[in-house]
NUVO-394933 format. One record per residue: x, y, z of N, C-alpha, C, CB in turn; residue in three letters. Coordinates in steps of 0.02 Angstrom, whole numbers, plus 32768, in hexadecimal, padded with zeros to 4 digits. Each point is the difference from the previous one (the first is absolute). Glycine has a CB too. Layout:
N
XYZXYZXYZXYZAla/...
This chain:
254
802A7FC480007FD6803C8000802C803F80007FA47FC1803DUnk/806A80697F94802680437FF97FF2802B80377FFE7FFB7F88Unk/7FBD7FFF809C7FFD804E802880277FDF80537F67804A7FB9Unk/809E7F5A804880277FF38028803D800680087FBB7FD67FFDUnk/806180127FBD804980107FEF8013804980087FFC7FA37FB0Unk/7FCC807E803A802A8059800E8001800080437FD180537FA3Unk/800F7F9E8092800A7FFD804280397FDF80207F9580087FF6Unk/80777FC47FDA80477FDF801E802A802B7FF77FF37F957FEAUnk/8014809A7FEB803E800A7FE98010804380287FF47FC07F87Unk/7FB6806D808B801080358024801A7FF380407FB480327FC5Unk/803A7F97806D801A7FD6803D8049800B7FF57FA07FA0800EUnk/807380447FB0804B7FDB7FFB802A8055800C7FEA7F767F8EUnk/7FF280C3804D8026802E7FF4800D801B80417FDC800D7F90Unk/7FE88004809D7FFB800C804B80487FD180197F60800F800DUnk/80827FBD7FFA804B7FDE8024804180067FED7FC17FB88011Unk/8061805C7FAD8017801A7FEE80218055800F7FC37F977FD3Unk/8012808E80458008804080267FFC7FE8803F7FD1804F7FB4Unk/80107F978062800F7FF3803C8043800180037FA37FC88013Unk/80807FF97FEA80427FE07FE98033803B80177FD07FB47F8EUnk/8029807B8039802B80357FEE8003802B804A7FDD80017F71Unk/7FE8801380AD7FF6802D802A802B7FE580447F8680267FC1Unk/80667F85803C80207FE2804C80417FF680107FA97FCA8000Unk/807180407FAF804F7FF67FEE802A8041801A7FE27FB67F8DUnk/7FF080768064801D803980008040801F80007FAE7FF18022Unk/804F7FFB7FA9805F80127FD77FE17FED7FBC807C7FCF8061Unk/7FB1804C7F5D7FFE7FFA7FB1801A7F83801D804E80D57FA1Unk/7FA77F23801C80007FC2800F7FF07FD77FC37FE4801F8073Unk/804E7FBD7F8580017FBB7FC67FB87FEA7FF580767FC9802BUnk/7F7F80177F8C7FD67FE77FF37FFF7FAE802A8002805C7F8FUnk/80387F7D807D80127FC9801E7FED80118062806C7FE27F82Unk/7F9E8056808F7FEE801380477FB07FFE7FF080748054802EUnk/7F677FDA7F9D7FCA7FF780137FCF7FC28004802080637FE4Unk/7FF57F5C7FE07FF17FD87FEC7FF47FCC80488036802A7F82Unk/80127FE6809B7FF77FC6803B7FE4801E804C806C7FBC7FC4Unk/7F70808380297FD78001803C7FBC80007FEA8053803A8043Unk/7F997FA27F757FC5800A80007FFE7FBA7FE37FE680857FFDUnk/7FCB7F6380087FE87FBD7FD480047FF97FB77FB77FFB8051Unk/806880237F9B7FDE802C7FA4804B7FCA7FD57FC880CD8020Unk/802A7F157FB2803B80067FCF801F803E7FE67FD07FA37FE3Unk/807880518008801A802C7FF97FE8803D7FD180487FAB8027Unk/7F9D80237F967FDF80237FBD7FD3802F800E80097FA37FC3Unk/7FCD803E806E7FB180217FFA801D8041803D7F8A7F787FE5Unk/80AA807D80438016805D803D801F80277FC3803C7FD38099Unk/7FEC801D7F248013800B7FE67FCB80307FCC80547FA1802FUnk/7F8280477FB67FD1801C7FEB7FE0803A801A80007FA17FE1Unk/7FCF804B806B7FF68022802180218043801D7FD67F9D7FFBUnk/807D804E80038021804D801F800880127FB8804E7FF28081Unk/7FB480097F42801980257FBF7F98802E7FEB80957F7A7FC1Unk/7F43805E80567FB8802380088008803E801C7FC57F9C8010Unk/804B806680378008802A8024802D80397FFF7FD87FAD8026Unk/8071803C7FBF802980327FEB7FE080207FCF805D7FCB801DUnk/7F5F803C7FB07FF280237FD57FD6802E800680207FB77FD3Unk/7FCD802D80777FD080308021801C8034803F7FAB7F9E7FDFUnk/808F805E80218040801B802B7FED7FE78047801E80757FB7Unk/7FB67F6280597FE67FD3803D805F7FE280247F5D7FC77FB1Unk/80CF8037801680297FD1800A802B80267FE47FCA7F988006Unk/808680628004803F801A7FE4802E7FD07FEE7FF2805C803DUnk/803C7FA57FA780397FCB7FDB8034803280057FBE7FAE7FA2Unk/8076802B8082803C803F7FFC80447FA7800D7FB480B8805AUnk/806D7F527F6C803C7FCC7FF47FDB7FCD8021807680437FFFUnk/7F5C7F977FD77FF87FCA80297FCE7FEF80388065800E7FDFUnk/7F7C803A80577FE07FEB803A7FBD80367FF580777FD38056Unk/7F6280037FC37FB7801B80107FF78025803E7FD97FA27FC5Unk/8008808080407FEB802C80347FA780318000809B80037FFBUnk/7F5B7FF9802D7FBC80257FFE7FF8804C7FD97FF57FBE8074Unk/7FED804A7F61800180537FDC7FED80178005801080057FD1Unk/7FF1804780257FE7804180117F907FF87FF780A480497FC0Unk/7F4D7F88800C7FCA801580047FE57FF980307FFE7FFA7FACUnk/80157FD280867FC47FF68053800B8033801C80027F8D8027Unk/801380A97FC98006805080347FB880257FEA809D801E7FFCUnk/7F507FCE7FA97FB780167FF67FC07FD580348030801C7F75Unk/7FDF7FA880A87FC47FDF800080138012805F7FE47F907F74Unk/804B806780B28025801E803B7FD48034800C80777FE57FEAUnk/7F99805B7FDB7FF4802A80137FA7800B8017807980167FBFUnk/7F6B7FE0800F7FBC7FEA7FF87FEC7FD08034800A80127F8AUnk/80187FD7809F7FDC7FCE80457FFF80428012802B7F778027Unk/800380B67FF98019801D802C7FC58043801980837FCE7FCAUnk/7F7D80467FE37FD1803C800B7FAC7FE68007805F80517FB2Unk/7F847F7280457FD27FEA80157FEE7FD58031800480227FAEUnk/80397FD880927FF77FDE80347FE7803C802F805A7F9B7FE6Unk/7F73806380397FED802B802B80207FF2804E7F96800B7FAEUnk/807E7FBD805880267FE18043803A802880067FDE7F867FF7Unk/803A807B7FD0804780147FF5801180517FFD80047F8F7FBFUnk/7FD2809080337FE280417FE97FFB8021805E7FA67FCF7F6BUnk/802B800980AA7FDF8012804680477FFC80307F747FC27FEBUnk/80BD8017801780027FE28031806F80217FFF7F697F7D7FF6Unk/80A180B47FCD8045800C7FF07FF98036803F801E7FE47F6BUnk/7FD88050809A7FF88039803F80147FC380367F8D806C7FD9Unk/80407F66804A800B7FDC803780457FC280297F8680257FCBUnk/807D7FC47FD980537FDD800E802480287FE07FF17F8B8003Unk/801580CB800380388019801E800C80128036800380127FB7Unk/7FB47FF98079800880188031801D7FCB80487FA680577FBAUnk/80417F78801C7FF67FCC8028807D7FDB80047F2B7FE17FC2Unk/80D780207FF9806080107FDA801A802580437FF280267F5EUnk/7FEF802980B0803F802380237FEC7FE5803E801E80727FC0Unk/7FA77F7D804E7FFF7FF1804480307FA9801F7F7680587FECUnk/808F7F8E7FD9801A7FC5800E80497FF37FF37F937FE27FECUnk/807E80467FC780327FF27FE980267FC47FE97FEE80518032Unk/7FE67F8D7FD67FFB7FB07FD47FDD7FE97FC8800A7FE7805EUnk/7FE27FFB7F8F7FFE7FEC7FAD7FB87FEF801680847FC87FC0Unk/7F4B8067800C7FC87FF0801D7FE07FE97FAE7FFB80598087Unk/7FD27F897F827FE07FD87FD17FA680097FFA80707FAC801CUnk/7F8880677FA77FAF7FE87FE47FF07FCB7FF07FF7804D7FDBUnk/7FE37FA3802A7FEB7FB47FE17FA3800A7FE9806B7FA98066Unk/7F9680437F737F9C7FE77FC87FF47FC8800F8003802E7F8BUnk/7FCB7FC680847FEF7FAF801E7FB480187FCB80417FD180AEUnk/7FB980047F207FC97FF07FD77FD17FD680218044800C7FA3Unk/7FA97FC780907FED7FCF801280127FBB7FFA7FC7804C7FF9Unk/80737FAE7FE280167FC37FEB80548003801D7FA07FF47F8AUnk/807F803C8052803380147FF680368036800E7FC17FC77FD1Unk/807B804C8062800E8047800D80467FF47FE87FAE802D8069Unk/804F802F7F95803B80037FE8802380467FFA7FD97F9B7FCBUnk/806E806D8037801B804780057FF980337FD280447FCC8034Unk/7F95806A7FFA7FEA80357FA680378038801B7F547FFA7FD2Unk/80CE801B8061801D8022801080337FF380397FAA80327FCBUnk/809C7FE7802E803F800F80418008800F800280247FED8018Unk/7FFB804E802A8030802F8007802E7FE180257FBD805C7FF6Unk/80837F917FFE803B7FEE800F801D8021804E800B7FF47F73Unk/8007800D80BC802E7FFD80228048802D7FE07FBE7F8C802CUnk/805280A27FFF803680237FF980447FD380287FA980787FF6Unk/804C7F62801A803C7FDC8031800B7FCA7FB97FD5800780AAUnk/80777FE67F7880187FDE7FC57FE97FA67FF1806980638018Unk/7F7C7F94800E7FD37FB77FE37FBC800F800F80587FA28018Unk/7F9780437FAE7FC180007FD67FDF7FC57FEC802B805B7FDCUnk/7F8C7FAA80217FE27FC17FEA7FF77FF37FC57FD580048050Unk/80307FB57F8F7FE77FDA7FBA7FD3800B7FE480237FBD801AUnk/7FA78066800B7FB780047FE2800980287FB67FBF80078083Unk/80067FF67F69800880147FB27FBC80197FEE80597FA67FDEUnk/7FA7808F80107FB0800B7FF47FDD7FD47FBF801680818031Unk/7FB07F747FCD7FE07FBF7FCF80087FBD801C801C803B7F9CUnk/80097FB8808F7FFB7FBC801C7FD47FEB803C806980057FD5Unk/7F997FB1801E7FD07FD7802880008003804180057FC07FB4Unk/7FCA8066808380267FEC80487FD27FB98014802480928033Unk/7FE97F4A7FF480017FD7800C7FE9800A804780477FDF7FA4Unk/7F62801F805F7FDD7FF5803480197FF5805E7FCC7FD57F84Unk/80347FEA80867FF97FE2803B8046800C801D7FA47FAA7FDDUnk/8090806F7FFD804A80098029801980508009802A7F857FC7Unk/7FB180A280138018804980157FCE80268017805080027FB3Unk/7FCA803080717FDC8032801A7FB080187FD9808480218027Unk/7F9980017FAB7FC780127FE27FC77FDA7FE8804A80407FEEUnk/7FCB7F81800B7FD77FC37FDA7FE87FE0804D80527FE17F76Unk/7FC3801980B47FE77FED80457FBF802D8005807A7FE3803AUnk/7F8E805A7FC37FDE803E80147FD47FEC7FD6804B805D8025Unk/7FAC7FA17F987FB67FE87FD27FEB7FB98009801F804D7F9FUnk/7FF07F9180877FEA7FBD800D7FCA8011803B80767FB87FDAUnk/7FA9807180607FE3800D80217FC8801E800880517FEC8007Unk/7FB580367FC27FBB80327FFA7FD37FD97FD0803E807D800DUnk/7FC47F527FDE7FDF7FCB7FBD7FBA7FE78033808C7FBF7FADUnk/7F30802F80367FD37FEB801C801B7FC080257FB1803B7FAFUnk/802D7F97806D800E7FC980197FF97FCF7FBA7FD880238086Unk/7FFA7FE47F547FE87FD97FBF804580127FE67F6F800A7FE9Unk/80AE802A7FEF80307FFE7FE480397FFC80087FC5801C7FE3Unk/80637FE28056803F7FE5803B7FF17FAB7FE27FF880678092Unk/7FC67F927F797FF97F9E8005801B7FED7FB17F767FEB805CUnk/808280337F7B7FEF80087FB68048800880027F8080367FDBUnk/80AD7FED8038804380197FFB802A7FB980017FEA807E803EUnk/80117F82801E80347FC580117FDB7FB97FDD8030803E8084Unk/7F9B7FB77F717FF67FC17FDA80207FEC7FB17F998013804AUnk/8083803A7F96801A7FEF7FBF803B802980097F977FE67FB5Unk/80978023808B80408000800080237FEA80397FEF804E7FB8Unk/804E7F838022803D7FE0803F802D802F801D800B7F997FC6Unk/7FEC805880718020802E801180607FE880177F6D80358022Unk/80A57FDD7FB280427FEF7FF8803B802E80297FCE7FD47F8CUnk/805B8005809A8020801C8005804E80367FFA7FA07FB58011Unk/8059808D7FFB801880207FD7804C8014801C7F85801F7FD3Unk/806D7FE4807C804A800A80187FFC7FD48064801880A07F98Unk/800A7F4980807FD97FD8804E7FE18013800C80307FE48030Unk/7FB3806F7FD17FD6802280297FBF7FEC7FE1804E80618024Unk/7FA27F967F927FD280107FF97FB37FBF8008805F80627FBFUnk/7F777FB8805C7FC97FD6801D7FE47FDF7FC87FE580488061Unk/80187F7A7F977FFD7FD17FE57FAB7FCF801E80A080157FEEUnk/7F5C7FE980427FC17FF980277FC4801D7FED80457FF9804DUnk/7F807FF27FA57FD380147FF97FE28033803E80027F997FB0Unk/8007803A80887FE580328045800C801280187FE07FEF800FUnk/807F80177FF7801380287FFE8004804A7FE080137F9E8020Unk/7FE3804F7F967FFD804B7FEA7FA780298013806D7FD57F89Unk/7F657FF6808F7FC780198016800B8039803C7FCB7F8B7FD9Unk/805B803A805280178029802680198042800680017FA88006Unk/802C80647FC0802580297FF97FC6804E7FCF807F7F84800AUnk/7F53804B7FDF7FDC80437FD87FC78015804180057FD07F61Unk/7FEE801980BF7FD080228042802C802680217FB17FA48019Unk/8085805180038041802E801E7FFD80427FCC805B7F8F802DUnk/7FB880537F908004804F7FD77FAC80278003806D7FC97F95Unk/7F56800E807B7FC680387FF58003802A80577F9C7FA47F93Unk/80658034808D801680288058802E80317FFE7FF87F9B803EUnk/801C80537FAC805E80407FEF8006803C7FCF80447F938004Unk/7F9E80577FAF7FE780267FE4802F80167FC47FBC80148068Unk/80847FCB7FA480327FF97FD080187FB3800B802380868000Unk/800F7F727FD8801D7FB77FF9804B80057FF27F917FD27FD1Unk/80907FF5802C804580018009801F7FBA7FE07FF0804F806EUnk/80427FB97F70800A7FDF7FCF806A7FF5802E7F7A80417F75Unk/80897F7880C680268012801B80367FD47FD97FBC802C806AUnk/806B7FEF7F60802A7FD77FC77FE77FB67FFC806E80488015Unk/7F527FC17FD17FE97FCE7FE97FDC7FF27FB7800380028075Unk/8019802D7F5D7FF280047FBC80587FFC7FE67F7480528004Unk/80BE7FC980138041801B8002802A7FF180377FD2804D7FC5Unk/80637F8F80488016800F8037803D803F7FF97FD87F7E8025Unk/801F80A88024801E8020801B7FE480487FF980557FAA7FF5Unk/7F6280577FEA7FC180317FF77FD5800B802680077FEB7FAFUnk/7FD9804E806B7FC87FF3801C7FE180267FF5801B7FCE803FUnk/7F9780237FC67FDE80487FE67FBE7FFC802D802E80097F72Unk/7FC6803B808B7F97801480077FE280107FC9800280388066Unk/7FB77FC17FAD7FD480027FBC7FC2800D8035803A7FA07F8CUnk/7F98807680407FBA800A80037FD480007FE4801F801F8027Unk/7F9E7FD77FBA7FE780017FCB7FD480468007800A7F777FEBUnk/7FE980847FD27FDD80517FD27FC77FD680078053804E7F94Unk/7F707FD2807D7FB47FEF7FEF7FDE80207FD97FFA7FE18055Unk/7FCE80177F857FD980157FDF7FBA7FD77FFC806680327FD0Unk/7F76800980607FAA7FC780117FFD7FBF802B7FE2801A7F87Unk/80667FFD80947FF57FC78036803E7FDB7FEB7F767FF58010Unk/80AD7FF67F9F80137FC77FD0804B801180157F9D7FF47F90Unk/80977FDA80758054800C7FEE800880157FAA802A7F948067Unk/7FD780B47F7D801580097FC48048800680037F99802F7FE0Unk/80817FD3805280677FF38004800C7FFD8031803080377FB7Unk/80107FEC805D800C8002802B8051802D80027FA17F938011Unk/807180838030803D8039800280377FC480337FAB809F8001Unk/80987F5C800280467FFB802D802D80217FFC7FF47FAF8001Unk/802B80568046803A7FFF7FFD80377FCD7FF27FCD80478035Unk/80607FBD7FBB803C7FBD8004804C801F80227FCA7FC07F7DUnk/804F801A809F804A8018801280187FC180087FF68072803AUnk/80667F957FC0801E7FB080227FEF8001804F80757FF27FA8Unk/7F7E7FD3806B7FF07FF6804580308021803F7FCF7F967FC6Unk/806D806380118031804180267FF38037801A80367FE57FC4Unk/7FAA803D80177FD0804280087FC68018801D802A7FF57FB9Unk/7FA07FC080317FDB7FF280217FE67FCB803F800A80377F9EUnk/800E8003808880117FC1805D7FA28009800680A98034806FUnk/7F537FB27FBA7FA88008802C7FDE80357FFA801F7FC98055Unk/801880607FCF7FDB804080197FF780477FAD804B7FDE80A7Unk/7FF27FFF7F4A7FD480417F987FF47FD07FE88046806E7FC9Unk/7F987F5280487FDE7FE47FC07FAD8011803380727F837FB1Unk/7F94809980847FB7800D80297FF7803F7FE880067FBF806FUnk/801980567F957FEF80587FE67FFC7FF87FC1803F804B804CUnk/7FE47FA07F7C7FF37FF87FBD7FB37FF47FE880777FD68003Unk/7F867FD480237FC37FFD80007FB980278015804B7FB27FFEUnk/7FC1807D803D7FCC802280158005803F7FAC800B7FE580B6Unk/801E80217F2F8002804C7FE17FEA7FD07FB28079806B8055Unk/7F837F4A7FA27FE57FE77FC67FB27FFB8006806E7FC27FEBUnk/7F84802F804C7FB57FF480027FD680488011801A7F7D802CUnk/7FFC80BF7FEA7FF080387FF18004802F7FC180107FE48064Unk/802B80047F657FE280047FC47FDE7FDA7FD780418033800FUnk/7FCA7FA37FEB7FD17FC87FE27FB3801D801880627F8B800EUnk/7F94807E80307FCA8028800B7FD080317FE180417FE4803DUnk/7FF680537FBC800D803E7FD67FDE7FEF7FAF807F801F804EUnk/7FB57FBA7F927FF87FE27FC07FBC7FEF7FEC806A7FD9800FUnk/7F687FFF80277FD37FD080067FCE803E7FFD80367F8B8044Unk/7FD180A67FE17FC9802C80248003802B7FA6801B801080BCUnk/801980107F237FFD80167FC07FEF7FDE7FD7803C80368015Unk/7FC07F9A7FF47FE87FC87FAA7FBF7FF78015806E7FA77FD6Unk/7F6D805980767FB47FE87FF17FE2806A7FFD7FEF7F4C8062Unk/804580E07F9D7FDA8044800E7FF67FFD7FA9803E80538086Unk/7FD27F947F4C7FE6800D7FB87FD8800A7FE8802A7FDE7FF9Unk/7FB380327FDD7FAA7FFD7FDF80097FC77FE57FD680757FDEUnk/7FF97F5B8027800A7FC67FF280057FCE801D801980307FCFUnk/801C7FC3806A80287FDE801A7FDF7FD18035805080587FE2Unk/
């Protein structure tokens, strides 16, 4: 069936950018080949598609992501209203912390980094804006679990393992129950290098009508962050997140 096959092939091209983005460096056609399922011919194809659409670049040999995702980038950017609402607050929220603070979009399925402001001290976190966060082990993704109905938490952990990501991280089902009633009493959450080791972070979630539409953290190396500023951090995440929450439902509309 052709309108299936065009679907395969748009999948194939996605994974394909993907690829490029996770690599993040210019990169062999043989590098990309063996991090993906694809024969060589058909990534081959696919990145010479893309290079014509400047989606993709060729420079001696290596592929790399191209200038055109800055049109479609840009275009998330100016029509995310999360993102729009919420730049004033993780700055204010930056000087007050001075650690690497983070946005995150939680669609109902899925979250992920739409914004960072980096840390002025000389180590810094991996995060990457466009990428996957990963629910049940970090801060911020704790924080939208928590705030999830009881129906959709059940819906969550029934179609994900929870794998472990570094010793810390809770692996237990009732345990992490545990751990999401602690974050609704508290009102922030804490991510104690258990997505990362030697990281730790706070988080909180953004509401809208009640719903987790994201969520805000801090992150620092655990060095930095002893008990007592990952308590204050946290009190100054869940008072913007607040903030954020209280501007996105003041909208017409909203």
């Amino acid at each position: 069936m052709p309108g299936v096959a065009n679907i395969r092939v748009l999948e194939r091209a996605v994974d394909v950018m993907n690829c490029l983005a996770e690599l993040g460096q210019p990169s062999s056609l043989s590098e990309i080949v063996g991090k993906i399922s694809l024969p060589k011919t058909t990534v081959f194809r696919i990145l010479n598609t893309l290079e014509e659409h400047s989606l993709v670049v060729r420079c001696n040999g290596q592929y790399a992501i191209g200038p055109a995702v800055l049109f479609w980038a840009s275009a998330y950017k100016g029509q995310n209203v999360l993102l729009e609402i919420a730049k004033p607050y993780l700055v204010e929220l930056w000087d007050l912390t001075r650690e690497t603070v983070h946005l995150i979009s939680f669609d109902g399925e899925e979250a992920y980094y739409i914004e960072k402001l980096d840390t002025p001290h000389p180590v810094r976190m991996h995060s990457r804006i466009g990428a996957h966060l990963t629910l049940y082990c970090t801060a911020a993704g704790k924080a939208i679990l928590a705030s999830l109905s009881k129906e959709e938490l059940d819906a969550y952990l029934r179609k994900t393992r929870l794998v472990s990501k570094t010793p810390n991280t809770i692996v237990d089902r009732e345990n992490l129950m545990a751990e999401l009633s602690k974050i609704r009493q508290e009102g922030f959450s804490k991510d104690l290098q258990e997505n990362e080791e030697g990281i730790c972070c706070v988080g909180a979630a953004i509401l809208q009508n009640g719903r987790p539409v994201g969520a805000i953290s801090v992150s620092a190396p655990a060095y930095r962050f002893q008990e007592e500023k990952m308590l204050e951090a946290g009190r100054k995440v869940q008072e913007i997140a607040a903030k954020i929450s209280e501007a996105l439902n003041s909208l017409p509309g909203m």
